[in-house]
mmCIF file as Biopython writes it, N, C-alpha, C and O atoms, coordinates in Angstrom:
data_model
#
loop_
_atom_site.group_PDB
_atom_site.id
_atom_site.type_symbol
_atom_site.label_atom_id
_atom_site.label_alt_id
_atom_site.label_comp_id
_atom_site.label_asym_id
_atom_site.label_entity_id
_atom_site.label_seq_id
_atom_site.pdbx_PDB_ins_code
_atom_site.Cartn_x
_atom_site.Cartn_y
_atom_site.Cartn_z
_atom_site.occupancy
_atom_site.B_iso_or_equiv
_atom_site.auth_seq_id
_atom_site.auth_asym_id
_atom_site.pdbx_PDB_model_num
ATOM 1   N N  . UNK A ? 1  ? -13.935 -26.693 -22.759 1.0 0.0 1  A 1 
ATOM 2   C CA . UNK A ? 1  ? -13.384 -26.969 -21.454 1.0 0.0 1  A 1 
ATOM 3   C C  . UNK A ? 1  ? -12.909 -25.652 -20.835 1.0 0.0 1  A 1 
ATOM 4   O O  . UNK A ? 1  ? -11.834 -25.205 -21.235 1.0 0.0 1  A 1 
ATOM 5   N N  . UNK A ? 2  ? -13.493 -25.083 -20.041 1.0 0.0 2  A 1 
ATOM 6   C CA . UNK A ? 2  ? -12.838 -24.246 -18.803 1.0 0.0 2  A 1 
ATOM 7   C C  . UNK A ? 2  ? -11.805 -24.293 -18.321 1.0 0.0 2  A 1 
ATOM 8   O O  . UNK A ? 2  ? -11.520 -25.329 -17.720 1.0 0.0 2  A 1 
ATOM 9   N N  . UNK A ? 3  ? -10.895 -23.280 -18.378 1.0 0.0 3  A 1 
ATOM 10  C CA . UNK A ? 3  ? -9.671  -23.437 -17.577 1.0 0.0 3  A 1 
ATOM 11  C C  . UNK A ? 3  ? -9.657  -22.512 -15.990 1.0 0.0 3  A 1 
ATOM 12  O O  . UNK A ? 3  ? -9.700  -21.286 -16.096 1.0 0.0 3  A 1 
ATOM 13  N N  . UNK A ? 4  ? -9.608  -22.999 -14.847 1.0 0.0 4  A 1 
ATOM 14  C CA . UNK A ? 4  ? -9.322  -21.820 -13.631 1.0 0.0 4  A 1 
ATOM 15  C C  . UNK A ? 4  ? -8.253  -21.054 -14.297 1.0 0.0 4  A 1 
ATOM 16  O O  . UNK A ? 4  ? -7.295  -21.403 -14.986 1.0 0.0 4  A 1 
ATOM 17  N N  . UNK A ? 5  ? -8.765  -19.715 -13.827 1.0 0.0 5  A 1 
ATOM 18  C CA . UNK A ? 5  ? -7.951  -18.568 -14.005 1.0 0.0 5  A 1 
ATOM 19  C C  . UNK A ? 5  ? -6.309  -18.938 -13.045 1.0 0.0 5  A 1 
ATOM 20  O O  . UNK A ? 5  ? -6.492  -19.827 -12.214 1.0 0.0 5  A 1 
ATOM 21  N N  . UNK A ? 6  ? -5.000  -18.450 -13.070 1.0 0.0 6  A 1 
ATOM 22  C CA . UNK A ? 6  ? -4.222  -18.372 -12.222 1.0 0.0 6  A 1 
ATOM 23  C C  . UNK A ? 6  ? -4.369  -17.416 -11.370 1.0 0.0 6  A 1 
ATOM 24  O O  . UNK A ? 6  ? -4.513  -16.310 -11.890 1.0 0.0 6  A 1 
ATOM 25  N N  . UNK A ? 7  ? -4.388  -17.466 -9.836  1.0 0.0 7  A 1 
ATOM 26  C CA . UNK A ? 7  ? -4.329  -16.358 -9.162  1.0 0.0 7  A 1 
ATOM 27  C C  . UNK A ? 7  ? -2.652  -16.363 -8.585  1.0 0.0 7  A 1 
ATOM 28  O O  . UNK A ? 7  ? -2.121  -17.071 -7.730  1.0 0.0 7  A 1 
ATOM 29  N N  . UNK A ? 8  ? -2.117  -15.304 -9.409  1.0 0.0 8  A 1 
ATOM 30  C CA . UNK A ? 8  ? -0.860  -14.963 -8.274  1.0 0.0 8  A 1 
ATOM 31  C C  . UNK A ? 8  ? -0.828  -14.005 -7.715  1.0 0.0 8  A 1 
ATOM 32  O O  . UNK A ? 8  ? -1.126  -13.013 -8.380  1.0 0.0 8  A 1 
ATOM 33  N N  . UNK A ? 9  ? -0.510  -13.818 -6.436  1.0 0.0 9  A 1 
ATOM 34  C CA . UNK A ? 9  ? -1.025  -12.559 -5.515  1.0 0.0 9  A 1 
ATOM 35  C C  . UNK A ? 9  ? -0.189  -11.127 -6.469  1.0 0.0 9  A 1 
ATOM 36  O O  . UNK A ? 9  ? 0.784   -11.216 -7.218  1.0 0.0 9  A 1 
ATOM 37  N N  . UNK A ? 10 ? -0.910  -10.001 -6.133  1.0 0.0 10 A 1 
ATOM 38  C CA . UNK A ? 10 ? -0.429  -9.089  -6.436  1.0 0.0 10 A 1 
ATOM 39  C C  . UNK A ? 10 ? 0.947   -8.367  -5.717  1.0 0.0 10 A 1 
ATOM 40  O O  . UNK A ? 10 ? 0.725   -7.843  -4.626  1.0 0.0 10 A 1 
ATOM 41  N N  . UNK A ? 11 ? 2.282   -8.299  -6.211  1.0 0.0 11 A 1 
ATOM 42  C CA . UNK A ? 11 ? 3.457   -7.591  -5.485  1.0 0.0 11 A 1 
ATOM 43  C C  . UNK A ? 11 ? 2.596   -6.799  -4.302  1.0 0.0 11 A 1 
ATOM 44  O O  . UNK A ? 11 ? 1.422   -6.460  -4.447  1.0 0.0 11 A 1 
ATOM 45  N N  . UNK A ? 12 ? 3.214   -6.615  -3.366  1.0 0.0 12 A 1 
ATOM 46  C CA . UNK A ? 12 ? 3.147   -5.577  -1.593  1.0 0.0 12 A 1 
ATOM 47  C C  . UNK A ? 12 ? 3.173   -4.143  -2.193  1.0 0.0 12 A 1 
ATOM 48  O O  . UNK A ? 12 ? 4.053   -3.467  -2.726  1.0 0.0 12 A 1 
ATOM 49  N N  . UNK A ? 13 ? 1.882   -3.947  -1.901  1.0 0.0 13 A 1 
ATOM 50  C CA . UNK A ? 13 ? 1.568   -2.076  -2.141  1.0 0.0 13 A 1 
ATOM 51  C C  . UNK A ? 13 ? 2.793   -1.601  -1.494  1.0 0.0 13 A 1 
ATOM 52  O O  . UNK A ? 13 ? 3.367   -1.916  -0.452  1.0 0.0 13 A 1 
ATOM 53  N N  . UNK A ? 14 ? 3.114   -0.417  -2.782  1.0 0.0 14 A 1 
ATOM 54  C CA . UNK A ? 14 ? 4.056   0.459   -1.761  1.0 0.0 14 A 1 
ATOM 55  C C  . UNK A ? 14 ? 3.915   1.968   -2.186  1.0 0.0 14 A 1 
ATOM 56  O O  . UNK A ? 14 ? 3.991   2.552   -3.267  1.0 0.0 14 A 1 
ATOM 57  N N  . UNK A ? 15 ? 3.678   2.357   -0.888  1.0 0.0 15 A 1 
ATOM 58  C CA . UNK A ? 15 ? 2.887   3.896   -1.068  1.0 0.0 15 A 1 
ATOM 59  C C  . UNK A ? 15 ? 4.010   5.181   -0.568  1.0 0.0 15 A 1 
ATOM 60  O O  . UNK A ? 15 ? 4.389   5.183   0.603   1.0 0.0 15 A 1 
ATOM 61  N N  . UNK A ? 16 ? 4.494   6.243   -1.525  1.0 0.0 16 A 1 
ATOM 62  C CA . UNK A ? 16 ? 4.741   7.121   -0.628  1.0 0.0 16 A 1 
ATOM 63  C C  . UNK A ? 16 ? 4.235   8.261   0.473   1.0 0.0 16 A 1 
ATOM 64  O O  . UNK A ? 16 ? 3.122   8.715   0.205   1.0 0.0 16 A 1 
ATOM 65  N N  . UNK A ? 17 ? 4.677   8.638   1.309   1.0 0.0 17 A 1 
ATOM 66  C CA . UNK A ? 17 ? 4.244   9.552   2.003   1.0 0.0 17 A 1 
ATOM 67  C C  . UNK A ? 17 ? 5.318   10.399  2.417   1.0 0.0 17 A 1 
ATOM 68  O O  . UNK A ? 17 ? 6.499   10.065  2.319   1.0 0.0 17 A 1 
ATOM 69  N N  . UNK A ? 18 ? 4.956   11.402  2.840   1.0 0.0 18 A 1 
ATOM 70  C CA . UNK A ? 18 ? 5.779   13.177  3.097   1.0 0.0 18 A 1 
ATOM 71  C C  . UNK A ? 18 ? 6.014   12.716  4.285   1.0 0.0 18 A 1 
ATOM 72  O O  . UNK A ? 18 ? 5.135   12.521  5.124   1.0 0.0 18 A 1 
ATOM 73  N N  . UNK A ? 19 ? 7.779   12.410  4.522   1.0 0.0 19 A 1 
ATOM 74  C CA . UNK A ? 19 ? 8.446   12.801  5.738   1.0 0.0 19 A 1 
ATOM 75  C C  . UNK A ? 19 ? 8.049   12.641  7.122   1.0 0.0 19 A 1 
ATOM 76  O O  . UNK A ? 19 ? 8.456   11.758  7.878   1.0 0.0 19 A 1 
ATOM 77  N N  . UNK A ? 20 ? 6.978   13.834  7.480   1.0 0.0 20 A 1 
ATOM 78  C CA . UNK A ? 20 ? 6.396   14.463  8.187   1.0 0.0 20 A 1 
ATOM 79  C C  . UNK A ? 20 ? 5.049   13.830  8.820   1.0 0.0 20 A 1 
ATOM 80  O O  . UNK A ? 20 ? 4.487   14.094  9.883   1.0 0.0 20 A 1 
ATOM 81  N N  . UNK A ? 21 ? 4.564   12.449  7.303   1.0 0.0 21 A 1 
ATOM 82  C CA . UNK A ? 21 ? 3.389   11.538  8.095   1.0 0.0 21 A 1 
ATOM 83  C C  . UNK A ? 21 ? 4.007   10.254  8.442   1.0 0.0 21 A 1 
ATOM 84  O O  . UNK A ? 21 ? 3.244   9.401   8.896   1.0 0.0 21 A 1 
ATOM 85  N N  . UNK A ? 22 ? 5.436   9.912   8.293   1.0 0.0 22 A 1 
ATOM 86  C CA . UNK A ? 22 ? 5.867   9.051   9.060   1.0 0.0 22 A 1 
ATOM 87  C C  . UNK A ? 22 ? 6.897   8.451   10.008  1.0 0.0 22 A 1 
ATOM 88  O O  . UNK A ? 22 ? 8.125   8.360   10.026  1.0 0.0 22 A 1 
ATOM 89  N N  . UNK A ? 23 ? 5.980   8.113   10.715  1.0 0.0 23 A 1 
ATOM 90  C CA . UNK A ? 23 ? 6.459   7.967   12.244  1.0 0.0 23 A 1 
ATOM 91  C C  . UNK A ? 23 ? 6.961   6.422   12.317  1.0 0.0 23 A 1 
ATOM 92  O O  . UNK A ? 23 ? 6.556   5.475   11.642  1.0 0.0 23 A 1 
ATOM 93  N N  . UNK A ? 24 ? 7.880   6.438   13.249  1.0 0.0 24 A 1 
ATOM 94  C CA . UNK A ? 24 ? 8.115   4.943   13.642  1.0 0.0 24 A 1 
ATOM 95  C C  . UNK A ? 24 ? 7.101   3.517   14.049  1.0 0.0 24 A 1 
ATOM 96  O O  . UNK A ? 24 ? 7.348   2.332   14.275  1.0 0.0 24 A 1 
ATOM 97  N N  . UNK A ? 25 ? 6.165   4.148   14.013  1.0 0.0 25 A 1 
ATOM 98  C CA . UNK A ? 25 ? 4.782   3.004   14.218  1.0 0.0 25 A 1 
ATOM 99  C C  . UNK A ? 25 ? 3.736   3.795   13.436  1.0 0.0 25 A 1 
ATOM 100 O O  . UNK A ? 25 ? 2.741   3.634   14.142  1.0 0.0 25 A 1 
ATOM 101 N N  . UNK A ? 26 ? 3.291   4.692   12.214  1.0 0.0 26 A 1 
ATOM 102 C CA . UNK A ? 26 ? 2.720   4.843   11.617  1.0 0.0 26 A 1 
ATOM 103 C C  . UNK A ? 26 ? 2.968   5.975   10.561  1.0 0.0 26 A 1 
ATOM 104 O O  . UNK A ? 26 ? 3.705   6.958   10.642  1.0 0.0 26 A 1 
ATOM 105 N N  . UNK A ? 27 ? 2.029   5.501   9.403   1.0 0.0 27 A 1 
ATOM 106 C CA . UNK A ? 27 ? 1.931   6.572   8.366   1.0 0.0 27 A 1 
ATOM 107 C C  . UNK A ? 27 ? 0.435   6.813   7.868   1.0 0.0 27 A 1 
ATOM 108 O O  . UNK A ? 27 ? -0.398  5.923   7.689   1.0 0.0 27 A 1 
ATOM 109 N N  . UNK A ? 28 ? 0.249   8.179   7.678   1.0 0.0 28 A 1 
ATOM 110 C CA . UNK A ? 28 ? -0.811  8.737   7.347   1.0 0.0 28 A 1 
ATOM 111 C C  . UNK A ? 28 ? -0.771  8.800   5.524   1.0 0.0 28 A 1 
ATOM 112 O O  . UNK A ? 28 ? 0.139   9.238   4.819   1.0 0.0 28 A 1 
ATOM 113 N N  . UNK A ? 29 ? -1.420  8.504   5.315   1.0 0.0 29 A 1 
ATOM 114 C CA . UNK A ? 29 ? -2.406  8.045   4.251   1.0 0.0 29 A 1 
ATOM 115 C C  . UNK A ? 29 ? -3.517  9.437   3.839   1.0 0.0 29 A 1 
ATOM 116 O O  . UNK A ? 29 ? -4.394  9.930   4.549   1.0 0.0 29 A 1 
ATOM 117 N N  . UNK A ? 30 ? -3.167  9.750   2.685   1.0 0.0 30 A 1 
ATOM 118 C CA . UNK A ? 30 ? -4.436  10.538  2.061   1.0 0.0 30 A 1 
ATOM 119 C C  . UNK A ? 30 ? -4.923  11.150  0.641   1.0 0.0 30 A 1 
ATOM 120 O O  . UNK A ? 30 ? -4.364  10.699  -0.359  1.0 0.0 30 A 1 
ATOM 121 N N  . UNK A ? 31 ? -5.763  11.984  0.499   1.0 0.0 31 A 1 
ATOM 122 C CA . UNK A ? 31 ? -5.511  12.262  -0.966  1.0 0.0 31 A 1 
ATOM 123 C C  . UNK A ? 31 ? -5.305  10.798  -1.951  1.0 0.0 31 A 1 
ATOM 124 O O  . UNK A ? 31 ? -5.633  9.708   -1.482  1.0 0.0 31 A 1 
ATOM 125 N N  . UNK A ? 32 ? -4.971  10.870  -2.764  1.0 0.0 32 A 1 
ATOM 126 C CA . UNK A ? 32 ? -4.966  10.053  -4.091  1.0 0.0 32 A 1 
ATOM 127 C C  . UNK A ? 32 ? -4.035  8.918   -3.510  1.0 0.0 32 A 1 
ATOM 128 O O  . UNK A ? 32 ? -4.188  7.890   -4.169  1.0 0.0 32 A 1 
ATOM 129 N N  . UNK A ? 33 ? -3.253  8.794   -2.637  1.0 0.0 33 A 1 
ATOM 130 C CA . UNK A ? 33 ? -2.694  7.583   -1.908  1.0 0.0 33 A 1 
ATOM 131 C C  . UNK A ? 33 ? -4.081  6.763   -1.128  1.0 0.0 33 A 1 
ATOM 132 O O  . UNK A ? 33 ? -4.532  5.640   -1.357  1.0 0.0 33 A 1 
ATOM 133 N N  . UNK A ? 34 ? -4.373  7.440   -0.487  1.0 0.0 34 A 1 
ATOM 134 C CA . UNK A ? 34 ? -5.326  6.731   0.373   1.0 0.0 34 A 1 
ATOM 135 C C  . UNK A ? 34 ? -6.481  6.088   -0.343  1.0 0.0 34 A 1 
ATOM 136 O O  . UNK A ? 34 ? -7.081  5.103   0.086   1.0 0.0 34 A 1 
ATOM 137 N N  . UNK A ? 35 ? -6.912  7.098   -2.150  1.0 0.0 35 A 1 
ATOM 138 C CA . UNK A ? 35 ? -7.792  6.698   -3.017  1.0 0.0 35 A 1 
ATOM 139 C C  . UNK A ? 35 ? -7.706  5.225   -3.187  1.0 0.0 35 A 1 
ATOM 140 O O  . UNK A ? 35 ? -8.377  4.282   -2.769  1.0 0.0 35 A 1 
ATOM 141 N N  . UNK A ? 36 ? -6.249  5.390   -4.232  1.0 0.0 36 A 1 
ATOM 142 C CA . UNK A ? 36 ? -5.588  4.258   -4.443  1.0 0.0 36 A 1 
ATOM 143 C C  . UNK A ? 36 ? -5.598  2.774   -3.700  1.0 0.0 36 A 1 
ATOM 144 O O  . UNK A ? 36 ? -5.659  1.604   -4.078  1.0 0.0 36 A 1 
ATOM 145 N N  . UNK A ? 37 ? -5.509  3.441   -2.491  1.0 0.0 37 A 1 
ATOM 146 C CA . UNK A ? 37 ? -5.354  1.882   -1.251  1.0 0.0 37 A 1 
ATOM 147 C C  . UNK A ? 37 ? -6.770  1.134   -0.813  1.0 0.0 37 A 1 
ATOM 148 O O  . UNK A ? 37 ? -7.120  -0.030  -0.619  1.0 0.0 37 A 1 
ATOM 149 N N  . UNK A ? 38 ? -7.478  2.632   -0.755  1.0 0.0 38 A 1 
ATOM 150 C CA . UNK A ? 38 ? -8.926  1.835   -0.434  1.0 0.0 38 A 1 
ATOM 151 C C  . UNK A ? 38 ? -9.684  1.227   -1.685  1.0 0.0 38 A 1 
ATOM 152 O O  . UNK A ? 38 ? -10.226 0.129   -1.567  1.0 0.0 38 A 1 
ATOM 153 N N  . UNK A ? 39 ? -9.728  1.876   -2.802  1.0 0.0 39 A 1 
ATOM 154 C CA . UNK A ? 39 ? -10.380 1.933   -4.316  1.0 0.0 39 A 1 
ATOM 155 C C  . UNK A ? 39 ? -9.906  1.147   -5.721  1.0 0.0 39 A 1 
ATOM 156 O O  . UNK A ? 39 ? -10.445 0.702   -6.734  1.0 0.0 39 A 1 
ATOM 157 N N  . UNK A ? 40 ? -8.887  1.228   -5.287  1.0 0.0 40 A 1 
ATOM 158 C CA . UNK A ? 40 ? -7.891  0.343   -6.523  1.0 0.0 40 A 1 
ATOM 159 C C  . UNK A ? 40 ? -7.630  -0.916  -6.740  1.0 0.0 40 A 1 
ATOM 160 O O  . UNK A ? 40 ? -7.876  -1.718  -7.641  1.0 0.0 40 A 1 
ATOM 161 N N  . UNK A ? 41 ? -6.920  -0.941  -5.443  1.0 0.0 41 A 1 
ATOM 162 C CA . UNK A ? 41 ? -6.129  -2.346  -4.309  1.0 0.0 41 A 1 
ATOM 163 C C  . UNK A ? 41 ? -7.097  -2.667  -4.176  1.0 0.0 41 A 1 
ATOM 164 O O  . UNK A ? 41 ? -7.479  -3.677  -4.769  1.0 0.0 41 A 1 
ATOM 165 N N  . UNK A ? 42 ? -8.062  -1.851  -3.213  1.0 0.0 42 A 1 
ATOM 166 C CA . UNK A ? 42 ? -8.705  -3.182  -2.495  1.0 0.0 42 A 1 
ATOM 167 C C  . UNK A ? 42 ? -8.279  -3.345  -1.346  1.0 0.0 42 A 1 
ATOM 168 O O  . UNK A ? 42 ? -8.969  -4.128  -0.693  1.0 0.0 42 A 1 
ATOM 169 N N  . UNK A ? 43 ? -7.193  -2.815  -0.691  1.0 0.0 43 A 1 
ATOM 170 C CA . UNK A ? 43 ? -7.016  -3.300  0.449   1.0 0.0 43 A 1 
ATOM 171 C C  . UNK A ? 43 ? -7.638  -3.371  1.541   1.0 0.0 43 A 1 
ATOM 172 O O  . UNK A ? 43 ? -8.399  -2.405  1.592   1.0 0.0 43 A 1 
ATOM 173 N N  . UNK A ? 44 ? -7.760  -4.292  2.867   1.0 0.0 44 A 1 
ATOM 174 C CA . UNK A ? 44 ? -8.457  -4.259  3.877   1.0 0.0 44 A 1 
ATOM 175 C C  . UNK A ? 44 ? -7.650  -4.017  4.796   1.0 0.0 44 A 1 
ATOM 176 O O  . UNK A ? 44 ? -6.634  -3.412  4.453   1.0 0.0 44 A 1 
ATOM 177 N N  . UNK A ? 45 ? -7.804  -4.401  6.324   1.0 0.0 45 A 1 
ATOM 178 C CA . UNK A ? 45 ? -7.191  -4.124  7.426   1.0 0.0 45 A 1 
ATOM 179 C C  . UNK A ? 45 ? -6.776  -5.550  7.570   1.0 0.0 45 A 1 
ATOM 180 O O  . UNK A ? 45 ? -7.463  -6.565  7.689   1.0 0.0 45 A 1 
ATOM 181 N N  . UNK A ? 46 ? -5.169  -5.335  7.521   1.0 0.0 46 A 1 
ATOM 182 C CA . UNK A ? 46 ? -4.772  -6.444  7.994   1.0 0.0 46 A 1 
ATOM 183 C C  . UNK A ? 46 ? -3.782  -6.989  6.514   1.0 0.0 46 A 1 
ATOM 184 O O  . UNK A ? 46 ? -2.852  -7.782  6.369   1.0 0.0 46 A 1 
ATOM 185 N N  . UNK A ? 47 ? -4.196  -6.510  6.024   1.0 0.0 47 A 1 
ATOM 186 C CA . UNK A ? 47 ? -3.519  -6.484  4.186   1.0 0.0 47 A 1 
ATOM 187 C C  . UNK A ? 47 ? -2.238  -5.947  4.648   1.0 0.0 47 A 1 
ATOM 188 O O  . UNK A ? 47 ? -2.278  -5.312  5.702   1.0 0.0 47 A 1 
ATOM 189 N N  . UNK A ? 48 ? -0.878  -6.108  3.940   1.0 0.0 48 A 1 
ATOM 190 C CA . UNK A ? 48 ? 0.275   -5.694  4.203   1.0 0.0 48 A 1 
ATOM 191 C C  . UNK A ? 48 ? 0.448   -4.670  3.158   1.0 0.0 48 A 1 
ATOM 192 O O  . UNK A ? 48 ? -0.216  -4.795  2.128   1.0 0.0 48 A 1 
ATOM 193 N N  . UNK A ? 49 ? 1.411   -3.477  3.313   1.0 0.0 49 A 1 
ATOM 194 C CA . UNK A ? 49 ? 1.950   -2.602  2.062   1.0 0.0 49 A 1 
ATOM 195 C C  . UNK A ? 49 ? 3.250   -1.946  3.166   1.0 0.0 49 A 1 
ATOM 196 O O  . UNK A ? 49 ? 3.452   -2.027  4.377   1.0 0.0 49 A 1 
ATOM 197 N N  . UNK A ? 50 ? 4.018   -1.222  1.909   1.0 0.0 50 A 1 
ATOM 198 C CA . UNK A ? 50 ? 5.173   -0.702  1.943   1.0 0.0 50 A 1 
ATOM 199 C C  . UNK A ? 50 ? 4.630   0.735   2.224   1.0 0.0 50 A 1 
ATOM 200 O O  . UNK A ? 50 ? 3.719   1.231   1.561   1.0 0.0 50 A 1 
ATOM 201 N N  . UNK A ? 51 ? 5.290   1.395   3.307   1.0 0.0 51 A 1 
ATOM 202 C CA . UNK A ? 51 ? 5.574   3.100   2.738   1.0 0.0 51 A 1 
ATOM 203 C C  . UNK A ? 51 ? 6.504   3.885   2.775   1.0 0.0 51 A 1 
ATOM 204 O O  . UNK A ? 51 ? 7.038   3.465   3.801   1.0 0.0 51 A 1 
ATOM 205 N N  . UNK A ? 52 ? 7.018   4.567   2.508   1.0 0.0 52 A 1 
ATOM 206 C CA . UNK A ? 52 ? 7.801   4.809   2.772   1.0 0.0 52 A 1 
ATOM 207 C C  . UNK A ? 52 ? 8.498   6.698   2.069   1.0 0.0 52 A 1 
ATOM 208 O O  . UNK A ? 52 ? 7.912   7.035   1.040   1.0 0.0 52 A 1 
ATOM 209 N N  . UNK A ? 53 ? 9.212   7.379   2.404   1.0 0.0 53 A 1 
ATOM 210 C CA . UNK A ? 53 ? 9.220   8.633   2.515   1.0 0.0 53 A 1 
ATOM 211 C C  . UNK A ? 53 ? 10.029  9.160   1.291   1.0 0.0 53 A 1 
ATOM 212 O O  . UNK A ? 53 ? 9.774   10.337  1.039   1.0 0.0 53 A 1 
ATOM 213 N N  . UNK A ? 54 ? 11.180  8.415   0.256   1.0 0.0 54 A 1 
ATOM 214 C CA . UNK A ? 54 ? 12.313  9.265   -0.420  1.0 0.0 54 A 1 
ATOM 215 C C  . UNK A ? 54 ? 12.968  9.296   0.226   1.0 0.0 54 A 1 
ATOM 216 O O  . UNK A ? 54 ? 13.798  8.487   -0.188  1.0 0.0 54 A 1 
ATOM 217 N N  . UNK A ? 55 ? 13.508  9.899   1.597   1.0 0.0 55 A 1 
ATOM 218 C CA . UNK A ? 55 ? 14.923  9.888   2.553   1.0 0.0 55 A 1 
ATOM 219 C C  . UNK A ? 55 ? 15.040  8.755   2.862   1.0 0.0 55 A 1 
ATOM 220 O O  . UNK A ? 55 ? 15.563  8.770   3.976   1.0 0.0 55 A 1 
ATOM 221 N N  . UNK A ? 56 ? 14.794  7.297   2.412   1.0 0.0 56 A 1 
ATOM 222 C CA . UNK A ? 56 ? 15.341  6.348   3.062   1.0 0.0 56 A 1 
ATOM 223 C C  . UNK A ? 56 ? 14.466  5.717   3.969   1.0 0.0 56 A 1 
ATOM 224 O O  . UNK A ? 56 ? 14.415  4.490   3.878   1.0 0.0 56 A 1 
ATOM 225 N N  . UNK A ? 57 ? 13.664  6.344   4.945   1.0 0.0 57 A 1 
ATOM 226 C CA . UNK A ? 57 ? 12.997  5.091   5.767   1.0 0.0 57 A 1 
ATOM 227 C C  . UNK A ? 57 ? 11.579  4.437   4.969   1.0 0.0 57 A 1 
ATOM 228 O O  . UNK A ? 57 ? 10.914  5.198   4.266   1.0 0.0 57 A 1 
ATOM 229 N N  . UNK A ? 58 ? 11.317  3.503   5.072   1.0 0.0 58 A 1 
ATOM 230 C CA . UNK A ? 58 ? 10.559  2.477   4.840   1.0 0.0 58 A 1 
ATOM 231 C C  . UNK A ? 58 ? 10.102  2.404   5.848   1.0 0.0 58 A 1 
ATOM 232 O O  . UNK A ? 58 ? 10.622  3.026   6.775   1.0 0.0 58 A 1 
ATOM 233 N N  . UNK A ? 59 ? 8.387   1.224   6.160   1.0 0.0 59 A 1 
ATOM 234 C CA . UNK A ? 59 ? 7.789   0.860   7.240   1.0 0.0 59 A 1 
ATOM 235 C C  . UNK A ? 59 ? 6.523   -0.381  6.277   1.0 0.0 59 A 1 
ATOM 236 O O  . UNK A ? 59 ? 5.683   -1.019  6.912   1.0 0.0 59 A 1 
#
């Protein structure tokens, strides 16, 4: 007898980025972050994640 696998979603990516790529309506993404998000994850457009800098802001 077969059992379905459980799917529980995976926790909300959360990526850092340098200060300097984020802005109040965006963050730049690159290098081995951006690997990660497109290659790893999986993520698409429209997928949610965290980013956020070390000083405190999040987005």
């Amino acid at each position: 007898m077969l059992r379905k696998a459980a799917t529980t979603p995976l926790p909300r990516a959360r990526f850092y980025v340098e200060p300097e790529r984020l802005t109040a309506d965006r963050a730049i993404l690159t290098g081995s972050a951006y690997h990660h998000l497109k290659n790893v994850r999986r993520l698409e457009p429209g997928d949610e994640l965290v980013v956020f800098d070390g000083c405190g802001r999040e987005a």
